[in-house]
MARSE-466917 format. One record per residue (C-alpha): residue in one letter; x, y, z. Coordinates in steps of 0.25 Angstrom, whole numbers, m for minus. Example, Ala and Ser with C-alpha at 12.3 -4.5 7.8 and 13.67 -1.06 7.14 Angstrom:
BEGIN
 residuo     x     y     z
       A    49   m18    31
       S    55    m4    29
This chain:
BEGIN
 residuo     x     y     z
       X    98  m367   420
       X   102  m379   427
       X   104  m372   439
       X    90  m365   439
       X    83  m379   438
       X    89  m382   451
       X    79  m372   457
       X    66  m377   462
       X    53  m371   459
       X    50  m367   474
       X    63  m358   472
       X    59  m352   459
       X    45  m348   467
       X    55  m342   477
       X    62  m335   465
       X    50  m327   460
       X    45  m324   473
       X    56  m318   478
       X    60  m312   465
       X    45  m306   467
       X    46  m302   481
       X    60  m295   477
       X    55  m287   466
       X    45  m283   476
       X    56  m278   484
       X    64  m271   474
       X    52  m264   467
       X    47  m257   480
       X    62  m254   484
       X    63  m247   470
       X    50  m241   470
       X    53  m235   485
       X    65  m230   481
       X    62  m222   470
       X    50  m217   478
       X    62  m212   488
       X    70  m206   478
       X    59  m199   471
       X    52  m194   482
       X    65  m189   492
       X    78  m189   480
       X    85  m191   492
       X    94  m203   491
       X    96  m203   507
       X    80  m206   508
       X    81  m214   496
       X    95  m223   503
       X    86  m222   517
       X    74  m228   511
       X    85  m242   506
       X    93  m240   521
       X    81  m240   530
       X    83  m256   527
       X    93  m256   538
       X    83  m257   548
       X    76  m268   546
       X    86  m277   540
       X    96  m273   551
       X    85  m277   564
       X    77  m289   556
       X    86  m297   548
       X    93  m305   558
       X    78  m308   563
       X    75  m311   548
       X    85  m320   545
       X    82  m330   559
       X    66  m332   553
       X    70  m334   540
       X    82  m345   546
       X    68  m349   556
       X    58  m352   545
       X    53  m355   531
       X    59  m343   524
       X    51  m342   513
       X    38  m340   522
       X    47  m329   528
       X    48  m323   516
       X    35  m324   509
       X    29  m317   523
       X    38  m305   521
       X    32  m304   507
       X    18  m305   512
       X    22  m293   524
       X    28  m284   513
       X    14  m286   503
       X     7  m281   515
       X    16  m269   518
       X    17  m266   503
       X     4  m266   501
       X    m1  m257   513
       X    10  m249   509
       X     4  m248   496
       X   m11  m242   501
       X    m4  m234   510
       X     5  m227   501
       X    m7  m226   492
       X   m13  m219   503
       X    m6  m210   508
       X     6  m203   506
       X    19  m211   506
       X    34  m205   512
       X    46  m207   512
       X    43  m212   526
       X    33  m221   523
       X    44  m227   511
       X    51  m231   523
       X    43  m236   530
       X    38  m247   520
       X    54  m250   516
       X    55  m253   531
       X    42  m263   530
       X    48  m269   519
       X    61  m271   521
       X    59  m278   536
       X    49  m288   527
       X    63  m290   517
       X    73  m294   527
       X    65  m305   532
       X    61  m310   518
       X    76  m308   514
       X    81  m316   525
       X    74  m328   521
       X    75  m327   505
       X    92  m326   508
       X    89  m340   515
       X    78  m348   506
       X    83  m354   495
       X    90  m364   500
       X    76  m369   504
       X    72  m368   491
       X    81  m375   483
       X    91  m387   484
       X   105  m384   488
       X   113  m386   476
       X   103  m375   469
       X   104  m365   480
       X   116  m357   474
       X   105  m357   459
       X    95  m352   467
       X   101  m341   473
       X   108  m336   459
       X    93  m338   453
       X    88  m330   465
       X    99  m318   460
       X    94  m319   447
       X    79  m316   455
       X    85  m304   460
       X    88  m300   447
       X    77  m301   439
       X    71  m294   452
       X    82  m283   450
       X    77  m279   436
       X    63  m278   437
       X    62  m273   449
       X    65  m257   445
       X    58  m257   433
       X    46  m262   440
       X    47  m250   452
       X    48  m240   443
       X    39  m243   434
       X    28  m246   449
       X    35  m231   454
       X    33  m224   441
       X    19  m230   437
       X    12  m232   451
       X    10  m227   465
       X    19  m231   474
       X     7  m237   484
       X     5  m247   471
       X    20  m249   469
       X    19  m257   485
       X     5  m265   482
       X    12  m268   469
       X    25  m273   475
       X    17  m279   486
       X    10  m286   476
       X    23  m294   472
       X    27  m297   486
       X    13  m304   487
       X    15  m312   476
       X    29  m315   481
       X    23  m321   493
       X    15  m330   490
       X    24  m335   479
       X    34  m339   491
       X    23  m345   500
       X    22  m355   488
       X    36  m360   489
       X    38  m373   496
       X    53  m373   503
       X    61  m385   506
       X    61  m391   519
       X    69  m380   531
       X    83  m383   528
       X    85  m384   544
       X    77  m385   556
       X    72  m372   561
       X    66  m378   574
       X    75  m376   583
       X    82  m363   577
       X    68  m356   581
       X    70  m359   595
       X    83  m349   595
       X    82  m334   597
       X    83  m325   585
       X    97  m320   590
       X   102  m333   591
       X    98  m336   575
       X   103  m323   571
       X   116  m327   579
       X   116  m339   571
       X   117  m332   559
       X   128  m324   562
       X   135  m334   564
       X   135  m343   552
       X   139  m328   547
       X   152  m329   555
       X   156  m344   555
       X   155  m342   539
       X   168  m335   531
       X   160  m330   519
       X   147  m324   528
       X   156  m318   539
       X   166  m310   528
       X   153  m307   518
       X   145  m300   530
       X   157  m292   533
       X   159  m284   518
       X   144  m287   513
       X   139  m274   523
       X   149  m266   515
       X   147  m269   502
       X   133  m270   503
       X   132  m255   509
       X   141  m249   498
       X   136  m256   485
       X   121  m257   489
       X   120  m243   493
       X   128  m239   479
       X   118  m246   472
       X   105  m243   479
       X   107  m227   483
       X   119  m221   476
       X   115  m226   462
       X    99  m226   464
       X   102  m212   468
       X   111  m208   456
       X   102  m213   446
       X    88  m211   451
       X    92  m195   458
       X   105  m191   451
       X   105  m197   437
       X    88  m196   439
       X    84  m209   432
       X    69  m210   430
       X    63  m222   435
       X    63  m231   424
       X    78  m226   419
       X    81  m230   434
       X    73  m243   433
       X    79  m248   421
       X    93  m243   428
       X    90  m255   438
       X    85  m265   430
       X    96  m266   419
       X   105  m266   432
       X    96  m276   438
       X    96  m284   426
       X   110  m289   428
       X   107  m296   439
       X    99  m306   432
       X   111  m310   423
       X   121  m312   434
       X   115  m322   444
       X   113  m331   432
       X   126  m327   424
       X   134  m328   437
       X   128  m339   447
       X   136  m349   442
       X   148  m342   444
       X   145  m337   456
       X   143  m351   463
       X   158  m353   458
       X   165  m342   463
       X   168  m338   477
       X   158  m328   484
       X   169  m321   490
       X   176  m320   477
       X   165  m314   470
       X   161  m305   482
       X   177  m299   481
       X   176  m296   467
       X   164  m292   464
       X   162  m280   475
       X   175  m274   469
       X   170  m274   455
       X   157  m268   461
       X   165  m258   469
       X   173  m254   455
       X   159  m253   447
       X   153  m244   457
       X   165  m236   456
       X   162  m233   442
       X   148  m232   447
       X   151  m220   454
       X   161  m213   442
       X   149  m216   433
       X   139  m208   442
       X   150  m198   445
       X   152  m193   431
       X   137  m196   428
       X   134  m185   440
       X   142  m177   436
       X   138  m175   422
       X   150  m182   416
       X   143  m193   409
       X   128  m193   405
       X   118  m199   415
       X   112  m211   406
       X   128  m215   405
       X   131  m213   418
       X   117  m224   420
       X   123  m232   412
       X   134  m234   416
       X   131  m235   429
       X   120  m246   426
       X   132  m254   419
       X   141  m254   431
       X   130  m258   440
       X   127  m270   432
       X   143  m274   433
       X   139  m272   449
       X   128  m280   448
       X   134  m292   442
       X   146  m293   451
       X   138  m291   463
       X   126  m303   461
       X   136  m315   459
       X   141  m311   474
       X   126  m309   477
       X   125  m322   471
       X   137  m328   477
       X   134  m324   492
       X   120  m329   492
       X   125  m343   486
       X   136  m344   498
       X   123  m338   508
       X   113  m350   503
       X   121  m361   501
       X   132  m359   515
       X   125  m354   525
       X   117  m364   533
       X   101  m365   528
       X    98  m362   545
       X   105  m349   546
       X   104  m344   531
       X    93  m334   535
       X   101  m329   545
       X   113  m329   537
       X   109  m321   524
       X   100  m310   533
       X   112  m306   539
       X   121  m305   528
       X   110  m298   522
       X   106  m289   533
       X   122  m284   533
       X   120  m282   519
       X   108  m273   519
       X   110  m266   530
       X   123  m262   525
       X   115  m260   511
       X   103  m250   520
       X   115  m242   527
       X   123  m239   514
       X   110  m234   506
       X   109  m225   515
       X   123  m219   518
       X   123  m220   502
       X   110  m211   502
       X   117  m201   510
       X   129  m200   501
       X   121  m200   489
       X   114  m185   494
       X   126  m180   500
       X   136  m183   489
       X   136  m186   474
       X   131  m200   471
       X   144  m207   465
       X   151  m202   479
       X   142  m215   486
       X   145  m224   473
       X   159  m221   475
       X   157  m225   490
       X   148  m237   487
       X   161  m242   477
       X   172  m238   488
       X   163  m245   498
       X   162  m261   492
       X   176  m258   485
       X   181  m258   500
       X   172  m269   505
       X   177  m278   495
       X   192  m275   496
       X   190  m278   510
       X   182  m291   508
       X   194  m295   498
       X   204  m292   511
       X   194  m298   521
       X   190  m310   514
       X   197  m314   501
């Protein structure tokens, strides 16, 4: 509690507008998603809907990540939100309107998204102008315990806005929350610029971005994290977000509130960890923690994939096979948070103020790019093959990435 009281009240208005803004996001992904599956069963559509991200993060983040270095990033961010009410909301009438396609699901994922990469370049980079120095590691542990919360209402909510309305009132709904989140973020008074921007705005965009890359290559950590993150963020992400969507949602068939309480019991860990860990975590070496939690991930998603093996295959009941399934992936969670945790401390409080933005897209846009292509190669493996074979993969996959970070780095 100490700690907490570190926090100013500027942050904590920060806190709930981006919890806010987050559950925003989380609930439209969710409720698109199931729209997908419903409408197609296909989990190549439904992992193309999650991949079709690679666009614009892959053409826009290193432009994001020079304005969000440029200027105050919380205007930034509470301008995204604004542009995002308006598509939502349009996009709201229209699906009211007329009829909405799979075309038309991707179209507003597209929209949304190139809005998310520029308000996520600048939230990876503002607390540290919101909060003193010596309480930047507290504020990013209490932003994980945001994430969280965020984490175990979000599904509940979308399914119960998929089950019980239209989907054109799900978008002015969610729309609705990105409002509010807007303006509770133009309230906010940040500190003064923690460096001069003047003369960074006479450079070329290519020239910052350059910058950026190389405070990533002058730094040990950044340089041998941006080599495996790709790797383990493909394989785990695309486990987590296809495979096992795909397995209980189409295979095991988990109606929507089964599947939503599913999400939120797992969810519900991650509220527990950031505050039963963060301690710890800003005592232990990240590289440490990234070692030895990304093999006990890779083991836990191998029992992943036996579970869902004999589960498929009639050997245990269905509700076991959930069960267990939903027990291991709480064991996942809380190994993989405190080097969440770990990893934004070293981002907030060692890379210079002047090139954070830069910094934290690009290890970001490595991560979801890698993140977009595995959804979908997992898609594909999903309708071709039985889906433990790409639980099996996803486990093989950050099992090797870590043994070769271990070789590489330790």
């Amino acid at each position: 509690m100490s700690d907490v009281k570190k926090l100013s009240k500027e942050y904590w208005k920060y806190w709930w507008a981006s919890a806010m803004a987050m559950s925003a996001s989380n609930i439209l992904q969710y409720v698109l998603s199931l729209y997908v599956l419903d409408v197609t069963g296909s989990a190549t559509l439904f992992a193309s809907m999650l991949s079709i991200i690679f666009f614009p993060r892959m053409l826009l983040t290193p432009i994001a990540g020079v304005l969000a270095d440029r200027g105050r990033k919380l205007k930034m961010m509470s301008g995204v939100l604004l542009g995002e009410t308006a598509v939502l909301l349009i996009g709201g009438v229209l699906v009211y309107s007329v009829a909405f396609t799979t075309v038309g699901v991707f179209l507003l994922v597209v929209l949304l998204e190139i809005g998310e990469v520029f308000y996520n370049a600048s939230e990876a980079a503002v607390i540290p102008e919101l909060v003193s120095t010596d309480a930047v590691s507290e504020a990013v542990a209490a932003s994980k315990v945001d994430d969280g919360i965020v984490a175990v209402l979000s599904p509940m909510a979308a399914a119960l806005l998929y089950t019980k309305l239209q989907l054109s009132f799900a978008l002015v709904l969610v729309g609705g929350l990105n409002l509010v989140a807007c303006v509770l973020q133009k309230s906010i008074r940040e500190k003064e610029m923690l460096y001069d921007i003047s003369e960074r705005t006479k450079n070329s965009f290519f020239k910052d971005f350059a910058e950026g890359i190389r405070a990533i290559r002058e730094d040990d950590f950044l340089k041998n994290f941006i080599v495996i993150l790709p790797v383990i963020n493909l394989f785990f992400g695309a486990t987590f977000s296809v495979s096992i969507q795909y397995l209980l949602r189409n295979i095991f068939r988990l109606n929507n509130y089964a599947y939503g309480t599913y999400n939120s019991v797992t969810a519900f860990v991650s509220v527990l960890i950031p505050v039963l860990m963060a301690h710890f975590v800003a005592k232990w070496k990240a590289k440490c923690i990234f070692s030895v939690t990304t093999k006990l991930i890779a083991v836990e998603i191998g029992m992943i994939g036996l579970v869902t093996t004999l589960g498929v295959m009639g050997k245990i009941p269905v509700y076991a096979a959930v069960i267990a399934i939903t027990i291991l992936d709480c064991m996942t969670i809380a190994e993989a948070i405190p080097m969440q945790m770990a990893v934004g401390i070293i981002l907030q409080t060692g890379v210079e103020a002047k090139v954070l933005g830069r910094v934290s897209s690009t290890l970001g846009m490595a991560a979801s790019v890698a993140v977009a292509l595995g959804e979908f190669l997992f898609g594909i493996i999903s309708d071709v093959f039985p889906v433990y074979i790409s639980i099996f993969l996803g486990a093989a996959g950050i099992g090797v990435a870590s043994v070769l970070y271990s070789v590489l780095f330790m």
